[in-house]
py3Dmol code that shows the C-alpha trace and the ligand (Angstrom):
import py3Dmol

protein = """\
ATOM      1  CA  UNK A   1     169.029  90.638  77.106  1.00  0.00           C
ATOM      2  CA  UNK A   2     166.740  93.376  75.394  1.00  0.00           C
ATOM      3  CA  UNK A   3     163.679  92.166  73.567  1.00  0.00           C
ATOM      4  CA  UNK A   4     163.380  92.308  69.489  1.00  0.00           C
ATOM      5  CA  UNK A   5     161.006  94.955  70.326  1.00  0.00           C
ATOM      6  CA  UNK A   6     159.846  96.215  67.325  1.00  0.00           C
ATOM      7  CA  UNK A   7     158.480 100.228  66.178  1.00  0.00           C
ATOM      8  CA  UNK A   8     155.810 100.468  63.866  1.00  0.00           C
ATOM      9  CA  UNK A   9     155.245 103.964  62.494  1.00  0.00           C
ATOM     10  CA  UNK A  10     154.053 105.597  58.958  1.00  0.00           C
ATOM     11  CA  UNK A  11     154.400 109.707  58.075  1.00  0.00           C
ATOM     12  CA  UNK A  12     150.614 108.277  56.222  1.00  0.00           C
ATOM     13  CA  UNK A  13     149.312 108.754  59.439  1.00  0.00           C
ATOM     14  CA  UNK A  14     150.196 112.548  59.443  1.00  0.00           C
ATOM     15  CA  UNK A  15     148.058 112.574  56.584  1.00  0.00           C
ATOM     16  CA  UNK A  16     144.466 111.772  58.358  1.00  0.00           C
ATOM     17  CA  UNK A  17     143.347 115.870  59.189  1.00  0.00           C
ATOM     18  CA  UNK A  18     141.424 117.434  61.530  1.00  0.00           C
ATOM     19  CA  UNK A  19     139.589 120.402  61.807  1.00  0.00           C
ATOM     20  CA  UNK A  20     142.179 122.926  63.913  1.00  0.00           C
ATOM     21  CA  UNK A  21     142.224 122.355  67.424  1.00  0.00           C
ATOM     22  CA  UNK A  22     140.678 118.874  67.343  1.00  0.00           C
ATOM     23  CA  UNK A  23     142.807 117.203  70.209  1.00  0.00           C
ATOM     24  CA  UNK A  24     143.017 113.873  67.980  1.00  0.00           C
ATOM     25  CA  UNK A  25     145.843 116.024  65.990  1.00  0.00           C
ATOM     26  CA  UNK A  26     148.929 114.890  63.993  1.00  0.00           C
ATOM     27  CA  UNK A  27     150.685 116.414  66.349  1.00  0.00           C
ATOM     28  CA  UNK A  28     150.149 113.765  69.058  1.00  0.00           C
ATOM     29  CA  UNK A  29     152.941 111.329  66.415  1.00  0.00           C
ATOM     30  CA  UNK A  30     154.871 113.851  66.012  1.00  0.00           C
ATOM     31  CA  UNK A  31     155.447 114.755  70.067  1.00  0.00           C
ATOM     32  CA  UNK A  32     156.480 110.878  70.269  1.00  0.00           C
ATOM     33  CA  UNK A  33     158.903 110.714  67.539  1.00  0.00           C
ATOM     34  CA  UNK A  34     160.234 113.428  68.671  1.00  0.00           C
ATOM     35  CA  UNK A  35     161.141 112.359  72.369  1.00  0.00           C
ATOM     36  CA  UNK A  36     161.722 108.662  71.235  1.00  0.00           C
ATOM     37  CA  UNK A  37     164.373 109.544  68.386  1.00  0.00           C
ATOM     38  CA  UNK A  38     166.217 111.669  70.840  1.00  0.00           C
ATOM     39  CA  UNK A  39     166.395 108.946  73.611  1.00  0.00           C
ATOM     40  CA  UNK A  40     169.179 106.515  74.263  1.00  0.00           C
ATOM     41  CA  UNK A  41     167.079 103.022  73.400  1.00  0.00           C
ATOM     42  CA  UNK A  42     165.985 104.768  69.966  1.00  0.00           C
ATOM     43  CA  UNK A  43     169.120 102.816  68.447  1.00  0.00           C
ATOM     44  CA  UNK A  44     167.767  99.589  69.781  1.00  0.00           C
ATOM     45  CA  UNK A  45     164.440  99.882  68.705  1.00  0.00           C
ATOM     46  CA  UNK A  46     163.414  97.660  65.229  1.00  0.00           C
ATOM     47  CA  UNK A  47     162.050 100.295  62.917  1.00  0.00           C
ATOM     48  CA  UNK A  48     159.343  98.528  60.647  1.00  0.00           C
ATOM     49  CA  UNK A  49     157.300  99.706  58.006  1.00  0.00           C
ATOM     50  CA  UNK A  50     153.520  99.420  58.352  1.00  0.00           C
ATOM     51  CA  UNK A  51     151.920  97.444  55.618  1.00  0.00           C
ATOM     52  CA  UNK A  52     148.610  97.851  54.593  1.00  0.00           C
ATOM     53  CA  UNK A  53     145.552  95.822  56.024  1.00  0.00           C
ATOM     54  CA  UNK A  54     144.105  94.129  52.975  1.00  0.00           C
ATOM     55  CA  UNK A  55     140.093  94.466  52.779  1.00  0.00           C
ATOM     56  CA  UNK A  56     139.682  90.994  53.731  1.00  0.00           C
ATOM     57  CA  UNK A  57     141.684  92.403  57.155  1.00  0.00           C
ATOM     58  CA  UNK A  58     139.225  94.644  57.683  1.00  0.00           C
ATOM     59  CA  UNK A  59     135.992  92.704  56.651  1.00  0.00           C
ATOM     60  CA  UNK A  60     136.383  90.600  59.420  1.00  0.00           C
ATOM     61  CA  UNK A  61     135.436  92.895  61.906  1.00  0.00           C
ATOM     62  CA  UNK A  62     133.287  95.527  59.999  1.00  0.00           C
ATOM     63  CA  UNK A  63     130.352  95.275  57.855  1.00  0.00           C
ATOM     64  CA  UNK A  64     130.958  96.034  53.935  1.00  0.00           C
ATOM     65  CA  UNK A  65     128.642  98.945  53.740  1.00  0.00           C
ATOM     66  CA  UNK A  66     130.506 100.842  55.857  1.00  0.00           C
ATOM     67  CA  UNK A  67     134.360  99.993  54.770  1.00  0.00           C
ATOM     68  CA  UNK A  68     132.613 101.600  51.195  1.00  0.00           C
ATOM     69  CA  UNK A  69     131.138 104.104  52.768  1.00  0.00           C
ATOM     70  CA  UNK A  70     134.576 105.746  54.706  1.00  0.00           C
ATOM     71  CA  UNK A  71     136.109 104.647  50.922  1.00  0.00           C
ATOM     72  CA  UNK A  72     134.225 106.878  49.544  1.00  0.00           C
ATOM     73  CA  UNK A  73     133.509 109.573  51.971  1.00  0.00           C
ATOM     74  CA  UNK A  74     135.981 112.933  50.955  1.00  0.00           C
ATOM     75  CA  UNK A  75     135.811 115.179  53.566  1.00  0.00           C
ATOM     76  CA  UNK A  76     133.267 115.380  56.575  1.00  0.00           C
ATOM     77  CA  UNK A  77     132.129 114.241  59.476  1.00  0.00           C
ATOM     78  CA  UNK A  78     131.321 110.422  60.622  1.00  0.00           C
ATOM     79  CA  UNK A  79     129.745 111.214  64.137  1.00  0.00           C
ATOM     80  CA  UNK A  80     130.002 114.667  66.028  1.00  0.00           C
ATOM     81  CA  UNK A  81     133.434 114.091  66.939  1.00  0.00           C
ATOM     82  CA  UNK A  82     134.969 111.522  63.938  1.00  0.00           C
ATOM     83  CA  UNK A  83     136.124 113.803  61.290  1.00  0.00           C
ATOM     84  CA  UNK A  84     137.400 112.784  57.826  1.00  0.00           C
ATOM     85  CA  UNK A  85     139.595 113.775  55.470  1.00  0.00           C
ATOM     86  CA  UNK A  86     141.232 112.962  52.059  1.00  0.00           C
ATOM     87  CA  UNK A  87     144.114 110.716  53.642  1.00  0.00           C
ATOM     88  CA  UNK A  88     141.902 108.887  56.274  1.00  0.00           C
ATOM     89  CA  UNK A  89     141.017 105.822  54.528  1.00  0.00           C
ATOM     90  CA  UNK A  90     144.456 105.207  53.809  1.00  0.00           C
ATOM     91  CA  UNK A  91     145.975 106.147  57.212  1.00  0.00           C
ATOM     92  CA  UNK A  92     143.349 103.899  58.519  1.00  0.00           C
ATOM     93  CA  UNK A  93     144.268 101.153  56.442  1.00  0.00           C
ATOM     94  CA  UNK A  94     148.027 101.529  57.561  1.00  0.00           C
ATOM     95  CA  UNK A  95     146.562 101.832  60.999  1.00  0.00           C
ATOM     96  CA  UNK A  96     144.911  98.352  61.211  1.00  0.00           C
ATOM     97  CA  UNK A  97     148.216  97.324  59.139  1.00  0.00           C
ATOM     98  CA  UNK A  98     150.865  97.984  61.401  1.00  0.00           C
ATOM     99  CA  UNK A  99     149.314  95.023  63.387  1.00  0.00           C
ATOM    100  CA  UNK A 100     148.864  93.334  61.263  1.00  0.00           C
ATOM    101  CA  UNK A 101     152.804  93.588  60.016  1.00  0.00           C
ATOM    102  CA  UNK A 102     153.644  93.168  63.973  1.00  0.00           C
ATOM    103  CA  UNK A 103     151.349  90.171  64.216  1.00  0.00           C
ATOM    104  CA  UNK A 104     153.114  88.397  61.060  1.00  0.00           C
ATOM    105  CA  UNK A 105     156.510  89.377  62.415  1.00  0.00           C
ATOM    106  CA  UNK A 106     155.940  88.337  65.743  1.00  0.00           C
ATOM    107  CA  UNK A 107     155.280  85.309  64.137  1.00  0.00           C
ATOM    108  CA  UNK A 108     157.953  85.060  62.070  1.00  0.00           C
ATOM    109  CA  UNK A 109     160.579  85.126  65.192  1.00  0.00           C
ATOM    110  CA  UNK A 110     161.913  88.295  63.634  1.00  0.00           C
ATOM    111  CA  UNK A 111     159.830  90.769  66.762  1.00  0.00           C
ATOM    112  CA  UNK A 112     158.632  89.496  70.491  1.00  0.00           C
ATOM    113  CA  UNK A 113     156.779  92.552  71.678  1.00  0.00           C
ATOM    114  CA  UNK A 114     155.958  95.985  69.321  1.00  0.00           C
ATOM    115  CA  UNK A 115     154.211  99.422  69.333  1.00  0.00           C
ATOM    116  CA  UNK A 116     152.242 100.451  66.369  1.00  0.00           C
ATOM    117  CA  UNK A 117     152.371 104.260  66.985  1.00  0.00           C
ATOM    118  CA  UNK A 118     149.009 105.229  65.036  1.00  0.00           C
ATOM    119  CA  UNK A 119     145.862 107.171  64.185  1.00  0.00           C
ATOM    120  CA  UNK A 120     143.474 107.088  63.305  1.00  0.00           C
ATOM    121  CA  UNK A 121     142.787 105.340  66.846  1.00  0.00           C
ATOM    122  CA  UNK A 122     140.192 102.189  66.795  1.00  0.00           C
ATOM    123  CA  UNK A 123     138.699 100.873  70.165  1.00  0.00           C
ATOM    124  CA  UNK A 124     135.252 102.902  69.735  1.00  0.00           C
ATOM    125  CA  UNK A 125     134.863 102.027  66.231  1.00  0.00           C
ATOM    126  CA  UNK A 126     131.723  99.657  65.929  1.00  0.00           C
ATOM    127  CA  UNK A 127     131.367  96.955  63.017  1.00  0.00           C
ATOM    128  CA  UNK A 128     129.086  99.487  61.188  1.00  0.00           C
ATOM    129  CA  UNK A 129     130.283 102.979  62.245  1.00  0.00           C
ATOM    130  CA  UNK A 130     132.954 104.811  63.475  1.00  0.00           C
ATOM    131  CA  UNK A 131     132.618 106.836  66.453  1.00  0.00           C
ATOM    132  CA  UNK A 132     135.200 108.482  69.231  1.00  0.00           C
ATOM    133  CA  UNK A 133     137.759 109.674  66.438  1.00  0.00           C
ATOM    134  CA  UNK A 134     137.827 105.755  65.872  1.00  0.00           C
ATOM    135  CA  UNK A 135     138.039 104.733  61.876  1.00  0.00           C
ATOM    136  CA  UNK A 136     138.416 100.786  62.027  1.00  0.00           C
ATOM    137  CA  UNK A 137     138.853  99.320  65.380  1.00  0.00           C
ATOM    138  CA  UNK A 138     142.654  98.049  64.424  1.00  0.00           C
ATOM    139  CA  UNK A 139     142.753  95.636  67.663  1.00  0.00           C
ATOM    140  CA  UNK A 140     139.842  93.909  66.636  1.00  0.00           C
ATOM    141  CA  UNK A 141     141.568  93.662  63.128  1.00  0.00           C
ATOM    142  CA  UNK A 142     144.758  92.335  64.830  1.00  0.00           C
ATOM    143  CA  UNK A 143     143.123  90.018  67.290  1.00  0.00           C
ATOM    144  CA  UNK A 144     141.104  88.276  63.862  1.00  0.00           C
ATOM    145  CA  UNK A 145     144.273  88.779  61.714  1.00  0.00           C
ATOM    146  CA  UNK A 146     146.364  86.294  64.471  1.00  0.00           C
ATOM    147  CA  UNK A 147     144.192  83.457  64.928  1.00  0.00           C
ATOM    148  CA  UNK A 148     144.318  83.071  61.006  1.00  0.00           C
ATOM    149  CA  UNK A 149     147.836  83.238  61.548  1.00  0.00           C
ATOM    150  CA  UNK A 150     147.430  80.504  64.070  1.00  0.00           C
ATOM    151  CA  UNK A 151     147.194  82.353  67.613  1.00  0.00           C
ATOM    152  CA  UNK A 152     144.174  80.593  68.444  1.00  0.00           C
ATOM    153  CA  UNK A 153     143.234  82.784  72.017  1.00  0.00           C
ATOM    154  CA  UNK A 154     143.691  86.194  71.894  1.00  0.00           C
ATOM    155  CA  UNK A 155     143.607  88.379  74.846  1.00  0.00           C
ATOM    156  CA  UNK A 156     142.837  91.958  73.888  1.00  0.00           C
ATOM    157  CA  UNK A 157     143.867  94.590  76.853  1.00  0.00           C
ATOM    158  CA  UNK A 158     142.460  98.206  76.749  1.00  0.00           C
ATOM    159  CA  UNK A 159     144.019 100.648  79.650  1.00  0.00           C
ATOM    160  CA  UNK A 160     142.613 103.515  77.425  1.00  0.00           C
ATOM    161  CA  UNK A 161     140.480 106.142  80.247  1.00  0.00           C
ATOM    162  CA  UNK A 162     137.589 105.532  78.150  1.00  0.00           C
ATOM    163  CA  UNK A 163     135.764 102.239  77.164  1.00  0.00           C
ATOM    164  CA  UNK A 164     136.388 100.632  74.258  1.00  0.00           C
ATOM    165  CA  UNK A 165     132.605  99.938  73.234  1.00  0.00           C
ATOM    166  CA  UNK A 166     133.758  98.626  69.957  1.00  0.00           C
ATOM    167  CA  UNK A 167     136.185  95.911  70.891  1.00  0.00           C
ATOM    168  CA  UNK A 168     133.778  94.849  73.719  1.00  0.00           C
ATOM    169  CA  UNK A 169     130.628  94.646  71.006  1.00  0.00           C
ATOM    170  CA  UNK A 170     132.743  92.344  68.466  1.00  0.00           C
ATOM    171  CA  UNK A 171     133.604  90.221  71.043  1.00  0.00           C
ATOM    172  CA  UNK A 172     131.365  89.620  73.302  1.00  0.00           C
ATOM    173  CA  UNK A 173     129.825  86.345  72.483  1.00  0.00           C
ATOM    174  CA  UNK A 174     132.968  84.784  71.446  1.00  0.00           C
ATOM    175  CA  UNK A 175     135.060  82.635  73.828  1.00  0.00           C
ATOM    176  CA  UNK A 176     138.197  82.785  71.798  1.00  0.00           C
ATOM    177  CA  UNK A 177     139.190  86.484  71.935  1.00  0.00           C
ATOM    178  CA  UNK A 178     139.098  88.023  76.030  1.00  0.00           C
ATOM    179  CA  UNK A 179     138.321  91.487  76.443  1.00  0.00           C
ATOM    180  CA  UNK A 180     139.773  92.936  79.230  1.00  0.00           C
ATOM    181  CA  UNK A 181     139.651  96.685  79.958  1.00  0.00           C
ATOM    182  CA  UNK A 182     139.843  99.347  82.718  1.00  0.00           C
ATOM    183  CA  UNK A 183     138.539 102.950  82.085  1.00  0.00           C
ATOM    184  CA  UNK A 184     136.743 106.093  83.879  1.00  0.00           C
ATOM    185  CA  UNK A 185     133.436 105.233  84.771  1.00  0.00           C
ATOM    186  CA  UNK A 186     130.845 106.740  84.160  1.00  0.00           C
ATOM    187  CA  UNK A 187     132.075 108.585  81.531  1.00  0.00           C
ATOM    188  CA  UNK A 188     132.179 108.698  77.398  1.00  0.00           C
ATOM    189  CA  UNK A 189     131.116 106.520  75.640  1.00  0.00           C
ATOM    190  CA  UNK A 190     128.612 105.107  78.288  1.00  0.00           C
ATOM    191  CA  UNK A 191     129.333 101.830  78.393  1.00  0.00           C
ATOM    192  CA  UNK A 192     131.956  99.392  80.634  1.00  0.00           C
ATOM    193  CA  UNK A 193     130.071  98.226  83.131  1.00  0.00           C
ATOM    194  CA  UNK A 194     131.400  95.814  85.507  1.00  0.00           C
ATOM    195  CA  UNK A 195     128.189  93.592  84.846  1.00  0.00           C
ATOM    196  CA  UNK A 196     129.135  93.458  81.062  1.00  0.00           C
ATOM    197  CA  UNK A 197     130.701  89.873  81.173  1.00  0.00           C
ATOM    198  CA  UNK A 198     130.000  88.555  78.057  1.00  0.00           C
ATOM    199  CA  UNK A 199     126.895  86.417  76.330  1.00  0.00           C
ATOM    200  CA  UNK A 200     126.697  83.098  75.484  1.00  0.00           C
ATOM    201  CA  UNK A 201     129.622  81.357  74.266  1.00  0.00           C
ATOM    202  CA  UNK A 202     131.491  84.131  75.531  1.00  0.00           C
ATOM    203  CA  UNK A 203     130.066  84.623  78.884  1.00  0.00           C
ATOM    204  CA  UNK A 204     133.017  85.390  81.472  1.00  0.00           C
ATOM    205  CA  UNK A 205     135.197  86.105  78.630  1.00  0.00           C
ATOM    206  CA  UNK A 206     134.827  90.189  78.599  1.00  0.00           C
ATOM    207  CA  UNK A 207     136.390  91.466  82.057  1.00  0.00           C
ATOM    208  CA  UNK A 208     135.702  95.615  82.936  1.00  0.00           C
ATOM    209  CA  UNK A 209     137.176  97.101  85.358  1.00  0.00           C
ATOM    210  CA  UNK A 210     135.673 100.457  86.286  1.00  0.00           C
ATOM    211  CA  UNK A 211     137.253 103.042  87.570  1.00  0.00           C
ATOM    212  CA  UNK A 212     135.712 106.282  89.026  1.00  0.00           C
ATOM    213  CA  UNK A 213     137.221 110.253  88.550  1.00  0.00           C
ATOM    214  CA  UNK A 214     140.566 110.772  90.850  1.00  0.00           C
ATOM    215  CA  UNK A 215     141.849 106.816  90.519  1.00  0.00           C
ATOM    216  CA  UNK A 216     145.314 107.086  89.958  1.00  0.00           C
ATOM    217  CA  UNK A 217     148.583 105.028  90.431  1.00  0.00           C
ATOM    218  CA  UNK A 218     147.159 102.426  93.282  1.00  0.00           C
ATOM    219  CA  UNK A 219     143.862 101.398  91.804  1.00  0.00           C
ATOM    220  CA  UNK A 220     146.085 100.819  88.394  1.00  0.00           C
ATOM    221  CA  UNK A 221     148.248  98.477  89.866  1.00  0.00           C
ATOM    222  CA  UNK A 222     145.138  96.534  91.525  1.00  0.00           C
ATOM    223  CA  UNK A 223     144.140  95.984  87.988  1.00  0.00           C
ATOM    224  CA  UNK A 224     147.552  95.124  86.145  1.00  0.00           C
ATOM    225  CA  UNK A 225     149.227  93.103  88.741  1.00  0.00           C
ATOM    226  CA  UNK A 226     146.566  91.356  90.584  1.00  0.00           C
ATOM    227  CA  UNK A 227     143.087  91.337  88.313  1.00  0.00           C
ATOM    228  CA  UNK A 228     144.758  90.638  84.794  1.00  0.00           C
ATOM    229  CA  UNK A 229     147.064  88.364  85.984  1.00  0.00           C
ATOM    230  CA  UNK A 230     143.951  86.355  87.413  1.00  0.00           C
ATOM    231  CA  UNK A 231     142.548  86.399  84.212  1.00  0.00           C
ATOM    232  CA  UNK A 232     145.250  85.911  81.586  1.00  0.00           C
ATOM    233  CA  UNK A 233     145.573  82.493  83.918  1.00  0.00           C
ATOM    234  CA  UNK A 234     142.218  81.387  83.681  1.00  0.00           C
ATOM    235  CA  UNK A 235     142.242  82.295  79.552  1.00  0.00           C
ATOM    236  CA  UNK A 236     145.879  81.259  79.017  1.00  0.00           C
ATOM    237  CA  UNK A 237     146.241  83.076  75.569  1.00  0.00           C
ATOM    238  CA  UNK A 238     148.584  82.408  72.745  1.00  0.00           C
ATOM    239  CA  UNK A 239     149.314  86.635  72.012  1.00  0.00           C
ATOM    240  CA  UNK A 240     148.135  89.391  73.808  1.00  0.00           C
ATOM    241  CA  UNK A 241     147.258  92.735  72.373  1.00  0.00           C
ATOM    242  CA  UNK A 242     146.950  95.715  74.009  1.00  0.00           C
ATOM    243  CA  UNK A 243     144.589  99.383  73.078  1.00  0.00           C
ATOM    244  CA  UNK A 244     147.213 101.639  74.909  1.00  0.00           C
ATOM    245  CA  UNK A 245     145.714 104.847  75.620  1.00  0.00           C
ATOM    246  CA  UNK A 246     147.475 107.318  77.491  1.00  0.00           C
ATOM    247  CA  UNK A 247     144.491 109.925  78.404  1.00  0.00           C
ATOM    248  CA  UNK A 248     144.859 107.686  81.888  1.00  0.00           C
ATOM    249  CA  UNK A 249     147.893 110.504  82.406  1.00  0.00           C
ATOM    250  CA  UNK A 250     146.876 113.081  85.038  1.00  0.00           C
ATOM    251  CA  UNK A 251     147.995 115.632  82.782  1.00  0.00           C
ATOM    252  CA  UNK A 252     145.548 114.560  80.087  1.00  0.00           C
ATOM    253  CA  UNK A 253     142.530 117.435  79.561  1.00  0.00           C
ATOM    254  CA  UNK A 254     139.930 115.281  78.584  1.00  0.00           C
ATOM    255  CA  UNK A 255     139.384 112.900  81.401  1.00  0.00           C
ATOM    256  CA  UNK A 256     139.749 112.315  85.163  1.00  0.00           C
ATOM    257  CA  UNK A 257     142.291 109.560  85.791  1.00  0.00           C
ATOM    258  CA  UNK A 258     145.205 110.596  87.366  1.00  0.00           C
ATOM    259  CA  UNK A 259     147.821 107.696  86.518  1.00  0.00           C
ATOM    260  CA  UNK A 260     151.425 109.344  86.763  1.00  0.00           C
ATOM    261  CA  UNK A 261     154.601 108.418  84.829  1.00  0.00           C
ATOM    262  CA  UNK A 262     155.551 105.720  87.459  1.00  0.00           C
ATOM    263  CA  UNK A 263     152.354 104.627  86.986  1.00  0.00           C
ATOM    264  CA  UNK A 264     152.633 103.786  83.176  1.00  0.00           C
ATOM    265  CA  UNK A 265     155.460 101.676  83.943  1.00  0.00           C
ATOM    266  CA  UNK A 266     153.737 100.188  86.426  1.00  0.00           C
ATOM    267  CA  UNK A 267     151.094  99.528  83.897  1.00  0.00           C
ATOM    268  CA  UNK A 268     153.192  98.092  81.238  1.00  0.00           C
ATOM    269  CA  UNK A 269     155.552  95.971  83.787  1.00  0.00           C
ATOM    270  CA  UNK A 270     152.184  94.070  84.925  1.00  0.00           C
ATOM    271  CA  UNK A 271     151.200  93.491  81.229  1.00  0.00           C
ATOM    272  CA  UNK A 272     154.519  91.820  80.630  1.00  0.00           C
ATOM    273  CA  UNK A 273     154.852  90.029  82.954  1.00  0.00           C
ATOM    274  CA  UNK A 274     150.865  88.954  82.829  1.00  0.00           C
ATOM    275  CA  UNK A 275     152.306  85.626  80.615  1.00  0.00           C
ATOM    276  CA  UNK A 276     155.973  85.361  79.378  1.00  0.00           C
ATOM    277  CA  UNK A 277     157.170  84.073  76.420  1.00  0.00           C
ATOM    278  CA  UNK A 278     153.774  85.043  73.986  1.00  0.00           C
ATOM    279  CA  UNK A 279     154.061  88.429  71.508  1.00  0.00           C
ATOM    280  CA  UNK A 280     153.075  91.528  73.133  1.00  0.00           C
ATOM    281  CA  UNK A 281     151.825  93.928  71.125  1.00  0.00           C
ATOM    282  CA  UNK A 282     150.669  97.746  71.494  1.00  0.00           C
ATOM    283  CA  UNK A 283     148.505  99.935  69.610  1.00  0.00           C
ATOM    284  CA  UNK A 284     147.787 103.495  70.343  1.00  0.00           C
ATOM    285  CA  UNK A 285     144.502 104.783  71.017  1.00  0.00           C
ATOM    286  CA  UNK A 286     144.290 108.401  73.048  1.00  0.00           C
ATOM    287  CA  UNK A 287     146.276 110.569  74.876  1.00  0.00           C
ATOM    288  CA  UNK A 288     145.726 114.441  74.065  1.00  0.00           C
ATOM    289  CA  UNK A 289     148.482 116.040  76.189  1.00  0.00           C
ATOM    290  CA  UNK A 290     151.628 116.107  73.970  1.00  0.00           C
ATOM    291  CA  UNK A 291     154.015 116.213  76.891  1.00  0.00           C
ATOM    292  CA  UNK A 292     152.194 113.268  78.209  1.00  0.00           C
ATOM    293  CA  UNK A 293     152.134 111.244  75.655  1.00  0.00           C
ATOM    294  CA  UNK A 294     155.495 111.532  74.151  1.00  0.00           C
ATOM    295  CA  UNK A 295     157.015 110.783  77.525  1.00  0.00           C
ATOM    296  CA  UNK A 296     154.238 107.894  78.187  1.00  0.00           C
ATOM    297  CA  UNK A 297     155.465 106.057  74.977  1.00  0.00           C
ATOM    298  CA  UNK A 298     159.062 106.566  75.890  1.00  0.00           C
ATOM    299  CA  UNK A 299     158.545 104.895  79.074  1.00  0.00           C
ATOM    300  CA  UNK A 300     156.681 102.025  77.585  1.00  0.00           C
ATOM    301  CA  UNK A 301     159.026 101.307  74.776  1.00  0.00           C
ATOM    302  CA  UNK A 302     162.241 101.646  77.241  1.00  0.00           C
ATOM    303  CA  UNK A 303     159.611  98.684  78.890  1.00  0.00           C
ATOM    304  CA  UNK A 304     159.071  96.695  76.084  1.00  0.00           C
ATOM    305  CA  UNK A 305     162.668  96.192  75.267  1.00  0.00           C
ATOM    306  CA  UNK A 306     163.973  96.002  78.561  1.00  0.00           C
ATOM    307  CA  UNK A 307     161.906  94.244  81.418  1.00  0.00           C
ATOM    308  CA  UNK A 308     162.332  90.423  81.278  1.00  0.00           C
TER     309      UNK A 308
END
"""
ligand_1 = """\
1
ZN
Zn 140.498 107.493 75.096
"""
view = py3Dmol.view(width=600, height=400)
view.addModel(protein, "pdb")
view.setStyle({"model": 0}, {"cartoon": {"style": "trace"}})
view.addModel(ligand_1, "xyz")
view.setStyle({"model": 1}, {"stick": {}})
view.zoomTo()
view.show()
């Protein structure tokens, strides 16, 4: 029986510009709708719009001063490599909304797993700045949105090639929300150590996994089928969320993991079947070769809606 697997996607998010030949482009979207409209599973896939993430969404993750300042920002540039335009605010409001939306429909019973195909991406994106071509970190905004919907342990997963510094920062102290992440190491942005475990309360609660240039397919599945499923045990979550980034590709030009398209699957496959019978639900971070990314997100949706 295929999942209610469930498509989140918004042409708003065409509308967040970069300066030409930034590799965070519009372009990235429009590679995956292409490949995804033209496959045979697009028929089976539950097309929902995005709704907006309310401010109160968004305040509980980042600090007021800086939701006004990207309000009011026009054009320009938030760090060296976060670029704004005229639409940004509102694609990144859709962009922490779609889920949201999949969060409240997996709740619902209307979805069971979903992909929020989005940008601006959100795993570097601090409480009080954005960074990375990272907005508002919309994981973090999902993983607070569904415990006040009720999903009291949240387990956030990040296969993105880089660290997400953000995610790990809001979390870290907190023994409700697991952050669990594998990503090139050393590389941008610096942090994702395998000593970074967590503080306090949430001590043993943040899990990296760090991988070094040239890990591929093998040191992948080491990670999603053995490592997560240890932890996703121990935590026993209500909803998992996942930061799927898909600069792990080989073909991806700006990092050094060489994960193939077998790989992916292999990826996704350990993911769902980390704990059956909670939501799963993806967000897209990176991924700058088009080719690799449209046929990435192919493979995981065909995943989503068909592995039991
Ligand atoms: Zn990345």
């Amino acid at each position: 029986m295929p999942k209610k697997t469930g498509f989140l996607y918004n042409d708003i998010y065409l509308k967040h510009e970069m300066p030409d030949s930034h590799p965070e482009c519009a372009d990235r979207l429009r590679a995956i709708l292409a490949d995804l409209k033209v496959s045979k599973i697009w028929p089976s896939l539950i097309k929902v719009e995005p709704e907006k993430a309310s401010y109160d969404d968004i305040r509980a993750v980042h600090a007021d001063e800086y939701i006004e300042q990207v309000r009011r920002m026009k054009r320009g540039y938030l760090d060296p490599d976060t670029y704004m335009s005229e639409g940004t605010y509102e694609a990144a409001l859709y962009a922490a909304g779609a889920i949201v939306t999949a969060i409240r429909k997996c709740k619902d019973g209307e979805l069971e797993r979903a992909f929020c195909a989005v940008r601006p991406p959100g795993h570097h994106a601090e409480e009080d700045r954005g960074m990375g071509f990272c907005i508002f970190n919309n994981v973090a905004v999902g993983a607070r949105f569904a415990q006040k919907l009720g999903y009291r342990k949240v387990f956030i997963i990040d296969f993105d090639v880089h660290h997400g510094n953000g995610t790990q920062h809001m979390f870290y102290a907190d023994d409700t929300v697991f952050y669990f992440s594998s990503h090139q190491y050393p590389h941008y942005p610096g942090t994702g150590g395998a000593m970074e475990v967590g503080i306090g309360k949430g001590m043993g609660f943040n899990y990296n996994i760090p991988l070094s240039s040239g890990s591929g397919d093998r040191e992948m599945h080491d990670a999603y089928h053995v490592k997560l499923h240890e932890q996703v045990a121990k935590f026993s979550p209500d909803i998992i969320l996942v930061s799927s980034g898909y600069d792990i590709h080989r073909m991806d030009p700006l990092a050094g993991l060489s994960v193939s398209n077998a790989g992916i699957k292999d990826i996704v496959d350990g993911i769902l079947s980390a704990k059956r019978g909670i939501p799963v639900i993806f967000t897209l971070e990176g991924g700058y070769s088009l080719e690799a990314i449209a046929a990435s997100v192919l493979i995981t949706m065909e995943e989503l809606l068909n592995y039991e």
